[in-house]
N, C-alpha and C positions, 0 to 999 in steps of 0.2 A: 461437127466439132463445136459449132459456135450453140448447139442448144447441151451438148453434153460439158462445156464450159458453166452457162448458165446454171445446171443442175448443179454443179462442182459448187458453187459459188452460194447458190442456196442452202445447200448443206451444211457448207458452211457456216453460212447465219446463222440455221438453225438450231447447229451443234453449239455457236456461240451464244446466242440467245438463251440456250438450255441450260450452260455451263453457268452465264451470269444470275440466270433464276435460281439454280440449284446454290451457289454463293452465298445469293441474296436472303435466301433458306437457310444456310447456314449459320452467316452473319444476325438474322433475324433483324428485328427492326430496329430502325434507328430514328434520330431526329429529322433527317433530313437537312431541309433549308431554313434559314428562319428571314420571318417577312416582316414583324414589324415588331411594335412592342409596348408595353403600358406601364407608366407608373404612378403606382399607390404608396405615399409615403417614401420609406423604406422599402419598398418592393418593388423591382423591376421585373414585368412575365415578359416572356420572350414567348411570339409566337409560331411554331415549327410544320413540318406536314403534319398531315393527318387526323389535324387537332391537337398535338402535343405540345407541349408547352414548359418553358422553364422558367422558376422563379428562381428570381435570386435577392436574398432578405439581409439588408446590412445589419447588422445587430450592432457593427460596432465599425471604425475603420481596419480594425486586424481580422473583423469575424464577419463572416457569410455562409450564412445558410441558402445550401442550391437544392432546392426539389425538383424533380422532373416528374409529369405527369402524362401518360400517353395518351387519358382523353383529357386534357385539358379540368380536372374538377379537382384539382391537389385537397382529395378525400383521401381517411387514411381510417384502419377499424379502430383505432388505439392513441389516444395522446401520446406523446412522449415520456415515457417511462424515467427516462434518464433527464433530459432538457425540463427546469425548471424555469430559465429565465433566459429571454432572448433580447430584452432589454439593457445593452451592454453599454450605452453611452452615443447611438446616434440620433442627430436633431436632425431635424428639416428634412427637406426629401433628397432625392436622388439628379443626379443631372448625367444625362446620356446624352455622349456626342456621337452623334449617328456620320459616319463615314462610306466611301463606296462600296467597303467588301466588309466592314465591321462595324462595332458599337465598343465603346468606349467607354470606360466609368473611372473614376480616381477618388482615391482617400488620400488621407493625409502619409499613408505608407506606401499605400498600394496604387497598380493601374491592372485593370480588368478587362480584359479585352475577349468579344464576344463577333467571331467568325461567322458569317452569315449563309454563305454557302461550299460547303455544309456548318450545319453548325459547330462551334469550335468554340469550347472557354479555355480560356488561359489568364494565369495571375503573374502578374511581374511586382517587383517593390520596384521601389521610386526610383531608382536607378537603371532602368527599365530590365533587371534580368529578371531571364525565366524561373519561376519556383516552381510551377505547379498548372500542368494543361494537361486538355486531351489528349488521346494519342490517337490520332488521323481523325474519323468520324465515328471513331467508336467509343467517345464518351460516354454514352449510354447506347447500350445491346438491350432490345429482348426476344427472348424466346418463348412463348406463350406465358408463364409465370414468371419464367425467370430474369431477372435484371442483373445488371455488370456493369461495371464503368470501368474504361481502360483508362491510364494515364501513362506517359510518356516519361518512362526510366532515363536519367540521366547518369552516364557511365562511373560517375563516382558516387553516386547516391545509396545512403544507406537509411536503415529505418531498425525505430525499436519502438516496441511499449505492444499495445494489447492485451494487457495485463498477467495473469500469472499464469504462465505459458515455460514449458520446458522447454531445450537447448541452450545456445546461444543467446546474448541481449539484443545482437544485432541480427536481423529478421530478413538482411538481403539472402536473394536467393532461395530462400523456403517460401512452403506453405501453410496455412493452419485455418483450422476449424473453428468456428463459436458452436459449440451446443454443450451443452455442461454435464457433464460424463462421470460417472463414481470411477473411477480408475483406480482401485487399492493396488498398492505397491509398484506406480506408474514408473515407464522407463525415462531416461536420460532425453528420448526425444519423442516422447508420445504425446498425441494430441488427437483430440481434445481431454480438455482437464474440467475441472470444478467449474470457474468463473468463464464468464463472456465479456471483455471491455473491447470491445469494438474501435477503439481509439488508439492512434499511432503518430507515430513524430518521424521527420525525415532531417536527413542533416540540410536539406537547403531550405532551410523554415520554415517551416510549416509543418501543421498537426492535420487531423483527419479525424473524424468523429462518425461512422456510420451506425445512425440513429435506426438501426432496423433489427429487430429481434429475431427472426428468422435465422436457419443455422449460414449465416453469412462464413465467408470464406476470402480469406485476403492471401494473393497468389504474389509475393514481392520479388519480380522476376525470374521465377520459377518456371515459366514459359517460355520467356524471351529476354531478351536481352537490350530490347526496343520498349517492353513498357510493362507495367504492372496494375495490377485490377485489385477490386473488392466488387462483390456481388452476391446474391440471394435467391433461394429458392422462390420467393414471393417478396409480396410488401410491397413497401414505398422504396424509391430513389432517395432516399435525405441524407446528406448529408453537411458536417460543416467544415471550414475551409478558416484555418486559424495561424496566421502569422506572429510570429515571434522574431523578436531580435537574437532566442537563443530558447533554448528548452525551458525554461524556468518562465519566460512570458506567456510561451503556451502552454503550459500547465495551468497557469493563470487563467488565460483564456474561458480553458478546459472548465475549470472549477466554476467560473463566473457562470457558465452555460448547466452544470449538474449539480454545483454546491459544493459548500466547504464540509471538509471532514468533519467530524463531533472529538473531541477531546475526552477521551478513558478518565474514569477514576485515576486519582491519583498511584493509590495501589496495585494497577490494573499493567503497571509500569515496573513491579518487583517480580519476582521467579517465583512461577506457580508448578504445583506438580499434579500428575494427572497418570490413570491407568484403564486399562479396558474394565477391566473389575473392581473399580473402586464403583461400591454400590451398597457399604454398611455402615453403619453407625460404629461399631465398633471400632473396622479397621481405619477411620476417617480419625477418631479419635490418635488411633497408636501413633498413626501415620506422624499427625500433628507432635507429638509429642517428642516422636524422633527426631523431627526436624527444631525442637528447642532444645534437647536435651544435647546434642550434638553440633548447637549453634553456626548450624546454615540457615543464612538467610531466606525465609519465602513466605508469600502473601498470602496464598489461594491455594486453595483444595478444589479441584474440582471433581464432581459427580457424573458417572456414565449414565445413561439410556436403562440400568437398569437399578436404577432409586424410585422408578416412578411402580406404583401399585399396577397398574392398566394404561398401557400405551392408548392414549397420551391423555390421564386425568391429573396428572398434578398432583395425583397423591401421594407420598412415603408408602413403601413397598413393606408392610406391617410386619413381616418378620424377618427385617433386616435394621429397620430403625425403630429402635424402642421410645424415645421421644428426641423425635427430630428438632423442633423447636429450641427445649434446652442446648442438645447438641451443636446447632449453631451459633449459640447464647457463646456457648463456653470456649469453642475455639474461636469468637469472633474476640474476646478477653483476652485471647492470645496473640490476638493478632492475626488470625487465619480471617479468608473470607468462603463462602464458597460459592461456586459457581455451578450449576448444573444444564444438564444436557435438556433439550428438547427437541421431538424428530415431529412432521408436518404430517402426521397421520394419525387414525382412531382405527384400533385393533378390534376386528369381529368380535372379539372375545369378552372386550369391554365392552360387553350388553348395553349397556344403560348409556355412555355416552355416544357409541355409536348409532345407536336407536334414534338418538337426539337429535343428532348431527343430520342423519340421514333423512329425519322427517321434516328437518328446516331446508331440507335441500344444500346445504352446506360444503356435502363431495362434490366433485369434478364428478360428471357424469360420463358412460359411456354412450357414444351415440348410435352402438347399435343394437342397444335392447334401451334406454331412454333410464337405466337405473344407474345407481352410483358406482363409479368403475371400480373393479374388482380387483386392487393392487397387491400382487405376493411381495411380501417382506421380510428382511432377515431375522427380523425376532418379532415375536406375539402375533404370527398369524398373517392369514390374510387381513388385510385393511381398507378403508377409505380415504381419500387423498384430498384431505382441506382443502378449498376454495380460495386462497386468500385474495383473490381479484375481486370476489363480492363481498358488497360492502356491508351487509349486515355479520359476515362471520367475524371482524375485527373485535367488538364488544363480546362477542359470543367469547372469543378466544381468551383476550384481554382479563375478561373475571376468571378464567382457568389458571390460566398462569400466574395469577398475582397469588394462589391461594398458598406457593412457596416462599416468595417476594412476604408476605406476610409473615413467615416462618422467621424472618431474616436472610435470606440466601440474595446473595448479591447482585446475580448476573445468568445469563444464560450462552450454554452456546448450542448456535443451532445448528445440527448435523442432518447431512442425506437428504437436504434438500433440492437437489440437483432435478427431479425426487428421484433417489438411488432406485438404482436397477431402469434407467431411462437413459441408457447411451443410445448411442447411435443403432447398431442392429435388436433394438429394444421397440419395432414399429408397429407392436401391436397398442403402445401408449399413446400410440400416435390419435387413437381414437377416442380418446379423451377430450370433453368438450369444458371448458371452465366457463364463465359468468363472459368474460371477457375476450373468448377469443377461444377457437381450436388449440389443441396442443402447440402444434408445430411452431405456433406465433407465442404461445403464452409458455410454452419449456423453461427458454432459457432465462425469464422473468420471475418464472415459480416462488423460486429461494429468495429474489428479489422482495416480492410482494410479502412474504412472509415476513422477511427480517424488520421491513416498514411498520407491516401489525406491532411484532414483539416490540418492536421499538416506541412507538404511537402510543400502545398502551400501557406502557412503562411510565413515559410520560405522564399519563394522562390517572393513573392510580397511584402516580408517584411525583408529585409535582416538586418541579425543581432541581430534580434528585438524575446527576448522571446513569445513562444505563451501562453497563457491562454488557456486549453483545458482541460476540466472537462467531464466523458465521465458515462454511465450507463453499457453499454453491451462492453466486453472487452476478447481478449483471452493474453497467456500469450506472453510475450514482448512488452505488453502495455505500460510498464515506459518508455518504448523510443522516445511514441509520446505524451500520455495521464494523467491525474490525474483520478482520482477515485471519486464517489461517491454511497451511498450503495443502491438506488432505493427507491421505495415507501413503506418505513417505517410507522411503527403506525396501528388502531385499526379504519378497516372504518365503522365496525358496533356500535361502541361506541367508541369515540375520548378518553373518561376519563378512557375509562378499557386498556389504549395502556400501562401499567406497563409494562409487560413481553417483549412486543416489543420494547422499547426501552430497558429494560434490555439488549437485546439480543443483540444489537447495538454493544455494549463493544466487545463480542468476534465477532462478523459479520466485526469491525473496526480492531482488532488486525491478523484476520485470510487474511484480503487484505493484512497488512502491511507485512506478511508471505507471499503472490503472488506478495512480489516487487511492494504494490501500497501503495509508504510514502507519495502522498499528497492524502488526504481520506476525505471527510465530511460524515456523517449523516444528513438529513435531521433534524434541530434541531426544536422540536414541533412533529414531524413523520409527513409526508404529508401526510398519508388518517385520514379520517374523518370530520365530521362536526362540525365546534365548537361551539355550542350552548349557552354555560352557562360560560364565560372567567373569573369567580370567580373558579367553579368545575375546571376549567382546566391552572390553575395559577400554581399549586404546579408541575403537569406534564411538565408544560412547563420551570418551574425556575430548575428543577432539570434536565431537556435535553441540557438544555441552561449550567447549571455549567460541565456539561461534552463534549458540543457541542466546548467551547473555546478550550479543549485541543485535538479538531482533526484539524488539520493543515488547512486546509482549510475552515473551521467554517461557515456554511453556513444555517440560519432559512430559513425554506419553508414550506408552506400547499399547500392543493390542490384549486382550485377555488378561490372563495372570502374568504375564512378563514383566516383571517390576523392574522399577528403573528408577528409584532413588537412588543417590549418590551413594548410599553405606553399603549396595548391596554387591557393590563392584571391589569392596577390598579399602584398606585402608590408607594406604596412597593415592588410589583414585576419589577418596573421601576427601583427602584433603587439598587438590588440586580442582577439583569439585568445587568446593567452598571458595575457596580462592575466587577463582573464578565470577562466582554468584558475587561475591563479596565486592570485587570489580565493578560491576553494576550495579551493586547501592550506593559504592560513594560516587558513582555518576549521572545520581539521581537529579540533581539540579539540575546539570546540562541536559540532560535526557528529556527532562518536564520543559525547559525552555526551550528544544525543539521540538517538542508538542506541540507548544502553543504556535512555531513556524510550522507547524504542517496546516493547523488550524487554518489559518492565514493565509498560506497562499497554496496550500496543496503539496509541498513541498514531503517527501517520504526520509524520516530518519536516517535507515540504510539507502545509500545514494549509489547509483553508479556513477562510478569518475565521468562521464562525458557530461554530468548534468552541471559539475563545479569547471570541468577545464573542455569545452565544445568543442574548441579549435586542435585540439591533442588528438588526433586518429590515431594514435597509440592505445587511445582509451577507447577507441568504437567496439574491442574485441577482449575485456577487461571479465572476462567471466569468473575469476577467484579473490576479487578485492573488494572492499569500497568502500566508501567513504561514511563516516558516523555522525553526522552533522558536519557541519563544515571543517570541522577543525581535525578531525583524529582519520587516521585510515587505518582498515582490518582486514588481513590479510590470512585469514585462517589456513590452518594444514588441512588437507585433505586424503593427502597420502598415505595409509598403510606404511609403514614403519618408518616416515618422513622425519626428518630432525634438522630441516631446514627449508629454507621457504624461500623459492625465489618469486621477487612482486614487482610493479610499475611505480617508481615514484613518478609523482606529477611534476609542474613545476615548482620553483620555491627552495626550501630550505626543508628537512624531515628529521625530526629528533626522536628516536628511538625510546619511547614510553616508558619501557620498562626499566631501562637504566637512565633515565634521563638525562644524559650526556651526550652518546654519539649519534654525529649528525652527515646528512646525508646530502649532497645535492640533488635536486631533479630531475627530471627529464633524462631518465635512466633506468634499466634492470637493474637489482642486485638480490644478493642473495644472502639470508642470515642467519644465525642459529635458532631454531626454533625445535628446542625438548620438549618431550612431553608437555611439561608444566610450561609451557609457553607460548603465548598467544600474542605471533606475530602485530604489533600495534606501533603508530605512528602518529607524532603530535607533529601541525603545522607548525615551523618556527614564525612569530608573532602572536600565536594564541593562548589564550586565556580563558581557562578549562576551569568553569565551579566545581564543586565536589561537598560531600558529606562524610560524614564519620559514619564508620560503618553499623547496622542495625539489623533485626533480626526481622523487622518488617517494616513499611515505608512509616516513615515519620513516630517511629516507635517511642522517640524523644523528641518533642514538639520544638523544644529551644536548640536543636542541635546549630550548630554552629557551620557557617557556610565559609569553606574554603574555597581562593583563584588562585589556583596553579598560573601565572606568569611567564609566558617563554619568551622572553623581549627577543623583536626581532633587529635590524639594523641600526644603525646608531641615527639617531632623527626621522626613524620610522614609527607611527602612532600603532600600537594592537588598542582593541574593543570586544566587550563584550558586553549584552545587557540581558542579563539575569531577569527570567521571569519568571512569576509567583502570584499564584491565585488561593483557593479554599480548596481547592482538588476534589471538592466532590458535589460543589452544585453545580449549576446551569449557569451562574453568575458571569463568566466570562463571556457567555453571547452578548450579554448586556454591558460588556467594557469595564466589570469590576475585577480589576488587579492591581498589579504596582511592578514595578521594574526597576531594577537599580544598573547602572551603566558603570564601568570600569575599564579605563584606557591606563595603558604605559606606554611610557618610552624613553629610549635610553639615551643616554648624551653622554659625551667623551669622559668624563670621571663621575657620571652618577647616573639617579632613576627616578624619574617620575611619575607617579601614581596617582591616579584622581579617581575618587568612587563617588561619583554623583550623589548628589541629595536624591532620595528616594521619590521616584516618581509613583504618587500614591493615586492611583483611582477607584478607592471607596473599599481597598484590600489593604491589609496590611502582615506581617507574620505577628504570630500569637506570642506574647512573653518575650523575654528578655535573651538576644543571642551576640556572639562576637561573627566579627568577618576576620578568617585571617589571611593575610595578604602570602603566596607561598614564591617568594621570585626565585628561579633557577638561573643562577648566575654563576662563574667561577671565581669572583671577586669578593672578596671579605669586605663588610662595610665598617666605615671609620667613624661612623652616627648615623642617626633616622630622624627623622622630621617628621613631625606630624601638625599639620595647620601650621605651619613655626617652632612647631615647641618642640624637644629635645626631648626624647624616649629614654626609656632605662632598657639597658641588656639583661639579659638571664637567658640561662638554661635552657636548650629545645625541649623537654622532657618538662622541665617547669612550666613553660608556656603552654605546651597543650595541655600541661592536664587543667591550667585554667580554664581551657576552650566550655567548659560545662557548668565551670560555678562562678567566676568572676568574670561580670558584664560592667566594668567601670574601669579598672585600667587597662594601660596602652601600652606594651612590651613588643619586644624585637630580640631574635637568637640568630644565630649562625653554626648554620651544621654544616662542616667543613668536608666531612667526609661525603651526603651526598651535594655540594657544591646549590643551598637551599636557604635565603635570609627569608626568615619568618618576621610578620607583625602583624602584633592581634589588636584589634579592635573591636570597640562595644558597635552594635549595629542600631542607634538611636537615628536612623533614617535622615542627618546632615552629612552635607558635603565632608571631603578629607580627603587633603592635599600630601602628597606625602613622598618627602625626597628621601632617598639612600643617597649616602654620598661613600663613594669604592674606589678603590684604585684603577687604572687605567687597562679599558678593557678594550684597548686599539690589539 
């Protein structure tokens, strides 16, 4: 008994022994324990088993960078493609207080505390709660290649951003892919898309930047309910570790570490139109012509993929443009710009430049015959697939492109960079070798690397001179060369059931401006599908179009011959079309002075509510609104035969745009009328909304006169606004040349006071002679105006503006009773003006 006991009991061990090996196999490896620790600087390595080892690099007191390295050599094939600058603001070194189970570090926000056995990071702020730790000992997993970091889910934790990603804004509970996928006609919750921004925010402060191009994978409780990962097929561990007082600090963060956006042409901000088949001189012409003759507003014309002679020389396609040059001449007179297409490959067919390419070594080679891979493509052929990680093809490239840029043509956008037809079951690309790095690591950089070229050598053939560069496939620190736009939107097996997909556009647009991409279009109409029947698909396209003007870069496109100008949908949808467009040119001011806030701090035009009101979990799940800069919210229809709109006010006060009257409390649904012609919109009460007279392209009248809408808010509450204003089309503003003008009111028990700051001129100023005119929306008839002291003359609403254009010397005031509006105009000679209303009693 007592040896068949023993055998029992062996068994058992060895059944338990096997079970924790085969674990130990599953879990793969880990850190371990950590035994001591070294600092350098700003670097603390932590020493683990096996040789492993973890740095952790202050860049700043809110930012850390943690590498893990399994043998101890934090080698990596590839600098950091995105991270520019880790130089964030820390001095001196590090001080570690070494305790009996832990290590210890403190900044001025934070305390860091570092688990010894096993090893265990966790961050708290200075109040010592938890933000942001391992979960158990599985901060860092690997399995032969593969790497994963778990972290420990906190029950009410939610997360957004990674850029422009279908669903939801809010990312608890799913999961998603980085590899950059052609998806034409992508559903409501397909993933992977275009872009890779590896970057995310959680509501207990803190961001996350996983610095690894591999098709990484971020799993936000989709597992479990205990913790949430990101991890990699290969690569490095890196990641950074970015605290904020609130999302807007860590985007800060964010940007300090990849860079600030670049600022668009000024024009680049007006309503462009665009089609699969726009690829002739002629119909470039008509097109242009429609759009004056029928006075809608728009900037740009842009050119498909097929304007060029031989994918991809750069040339005019000989019998389609008879002199492309003049062409450009004479609609850029109009006020047209154009912008043309460029795709990241050289077609067999174009003998001469492919020949070129190929004998400089230029293609991505295949590595299993050692020649340049052999890519099939949707137009011209098979091809070769530009290099742009080597650094000799940049020049190569740069004189190619510029030979349009020469022509006049403004701007490029660059499509199928992804490089299209490279999704996921696409693994025979897999065997493409670049300059830089195998596919698998260089994929989702590709379009990256390219947009950096086009942009570089725009630059650099163009000195001074903004580029226009509109891109589809993007990784993250694209703002630094690129705009955005969301790919092939819409319904290609029925053009009129594309509801949901444009729905989804909203958060696909707000989830870019979260990866740092503020100039954004959707394709306005959806580019897939056929358009058959332009009565059925009138309502789809007036309702894409009322949401399409408030994405910064506003841009209708279909596929093929599907046209999709406004006239071609009837002539009520022509006019509620214009409207529309017409909307965002007089919102040109505002629109440019939150450019220059994205500029600055990273900040995205289209906002989702949590980025303005954090604390509102009302707005964690905001996927049909948002905000237009600080001041306006847009609540677009989406619905099929909808003629009301129910939306989330925030907190505050909500005055109803369109009629500027009724007003709403916050922190509340409701529900309003919203027809056809109506594009559910919302002005903050206390703000102080610029505006323009309307034009048929941006600054088509250089002296136009800049109006502020006024919505004074409580009685001894101050509103602000500061207006800003550059040349709109050099480089000048990196350098600090602009000017700003500031404008506060506020209201007191029987009047209103208005201050327009003396112009804050830094080496900018506006061209020629213009008025400002002051627009207060009040219910109060005033009984005089002041201005500096002095005592204004009344007249006419209808008098007053039409001086807005010719008379810059005097100083008038009107009362338009019916929409409840005191007007005063004044000359804009960049001094201060003090300027009281005095009203009847507005208790």
């Amino acid at each position: 008994m007592k040896k068949i006991s023993i055998y029992l009991i062996l068994i058992h061990l060895l059944i338990q022994i096997n079970l924790r090996g085969q674990n130990t196999e599953k879990m793969g490896q880990t850190l371990g324990s950590c035994s001591s620790y070294l600092i350098n600087n700003n670097k603390v390595i932590f020493n683990c088993e096996n040789n492993a080892k973890v740095l952790l690099q202050f860049c700043s007191g809110q930012v850390i960078k943690v590498w893990i390295s399994t043998d101890g050599n934090f080698k990596r094939n590839n600098q950091s493609f995105a991270v520019i600058n880790e130089d964030l603001g820390w001095l001196g070194n590090v001080n570690v207080n070494e305790e009996t189970t832990a290590y210890e570090i403190f900044t001025e926000q934070l305390r860091i505390r570092v688990n010894k056995k096993p090893f265990k990071l966790q961050v708290f702020d200075k109040y010592q709660k938890l933000l942001f730790g391992d979960y158990n000992e599985k901060g860092f997993v690997k399995n032969d290649k593969h790497i994963a970091s778990y972290k420990t889910l906190k029950s009410d934790e939610q997360f957004f951003g990674l850029g422009e990603k279908s669903g939801t804004l809010n990312r608890r509970g799913k999961s998603y892919k980085m590899w950059n996928s052609d998806q034409p006609c992508y559903g409501v919750n397909e993933d992977p898309l275009y872009k890779s921004i590896p970057f995310f925010m959680s509501t207990n402060h803190y961001g996350i930047f996983f610095d690894n191009t591999y098709k990484t994978e971020f799993k936000f409780g989709s597992e479990s309910n205990e913790y949430y990962s990101f991890e990699a097929p290969a690569g490095e561990m890196i990641y950074y570790f970015m605290y904020g007082n609130d999302y807007k600090q860590i985007i800060q963060n964010y940007i300090a570490l990849t860079g600030n956006p670049i600022m668009p042409p000024k024009w680049a901000l007006g309503f462009s139109q665009c089609r699969g088949n726009y690829t002739s001189e002629t119909q470039a012409r008509e097109i242009a012509a429609e759009f004056r003759i029928r006075k809608i507003p728009c900037d740009i014309i842009y050119q498909d993929i097929g304007w060029v002679e031989g994918l991809q020389d750069f040339d005019w396609k000989k019998s389609n443009y008879q002199n492309p040059k003049q062409m450009v001449k004479e609609l850029g007179d109009q006020g047209f710009k154009m912008i043309i297409s460029q795709d990241p490959v050289i077609s067999q067919t174009n003998k001469k430049q492919w020949e070129e390419a190929n004998s400089k070594g230029y293609f991505a080679k295949d590595i299993r015959s050692g020649k340049s891979y052999d890519m099939p493509w949707p137009w011209g052929g098979n091809c070769g697939v530009v290099d742009f990680t080597k650094p000799d093809v940049a020049d190569w490239w740069g004189d190619y492109q510029q030979k349009p840029l020469n022509d006049g043509v403004r701007g490029f956008w660059t499509d199928m960079g992804e490089p299209a037809w490279s999704n996921e079951d696409a693994t025979d690309r897999l065997s493409m070798k670049h300059y830089l790095g195998m596919h698998d690591e260089i994929h989702n950089v590709y379009g990256f690397t390219w947009d950096k070229v086009v942009t570089e050598q725009f630059y650099k053939h163009n000195p001074n001179k903004r580029v226009f560069q509109m891109t589809r496939a993007a990784y993250a620190g694209l703002q630094r060369y690129t705009f955005g736009w969301s790919g092939d939107s819409g319904n290609g097996n029925n053009v009129l059931e594309g509801w949901n997909q444009f729905a989804n556009q909203i958060p696909v647009g707000l989830s870019a401006g979260l990866g740092i991409i503020p100039f954004w279009t959707s394709d306005i109409s959806g580019y897939c599908g056929d358009i058959k029947d332009y009565d059925a698909m009138s309502e789809l396209y007036v309702r894409w179009m009322q949401f399409g003007v408030f994405n910064p870069l506003s841009r209708a496109h279909h596929e093929g011959g599907n046209a999709v100008e406004p006239w071609v949908f009837g002539t009520e949808v022509e006019n509620i079309t214009r409207t529309a467009i017409e909307l965002k040119y007089q919102l040109f001011p505002y629109i440019y002075t939150y450019a220059r806030v994205a500029h600055d701090t990273g900040l995205p035009l289209m906002r989702a509510l949590f980025l303005e009101y954090p604390n509102d979990s009302e707005t964690f799940d905001l996927n049909g609104q948002f905000l237009f800069g600080d001041e306006l919210l847009v609540a677009p229809v989406v619905e099929k035969g909808a003629v009301t709109k129910k939306l989330y006010l925030p907190e505050g006060e909500w005055i109803n745009y369109n009629d500027g009257k009724s007003v709403y409390k916050g922190k509340q649904w409701i529900t309003v009328e919203a027809p056809l012609d109506v594009i559910p919109l919302f002005v903050k009460k206390g703000a102080i909304i610029p505006s323009m007279p309307i034009m048929q392209y941006i600054h088509e009248k250089p002296n136009y006169h800049v109006s502020f809408d006024v919505y004074p808010d409580k009685v001894g509450k101050e509103s602000s606004f500061v207006l800003y204003e550059d040349d709109g089309e050099s480089r000048d503003y990196e350098k600090g040349i602009f000017c700003k003008t500031k404008i506060t009111a506020i209201a007191n028990s029987l009047s209103y006071a208005i201050h327009i700051s003396a112009r804050e001129d830094k080496g900018y100023k506006p061209l020629g002679s213009r008025n400002f005119i002051i627009k207060l929306h009040t219910n109060s008839k005033p009984k005089s105006v002041f201005v500096n002291s002095i005592k204004i003359k009344k007249e006419k609403p209808e008098v007053l503006n039409a001086k807005g254009f010719v008379d810059y010397e005097s100083l008038s005031f009107s009362w338009d009773e019916e929409k409840g509006i005191i007007y005063v105009k004044l000359p804009d000679n960049g001094q201060d003006y003090q300027i009281n209303i005095n009203s009847g009693d507005k208790s």
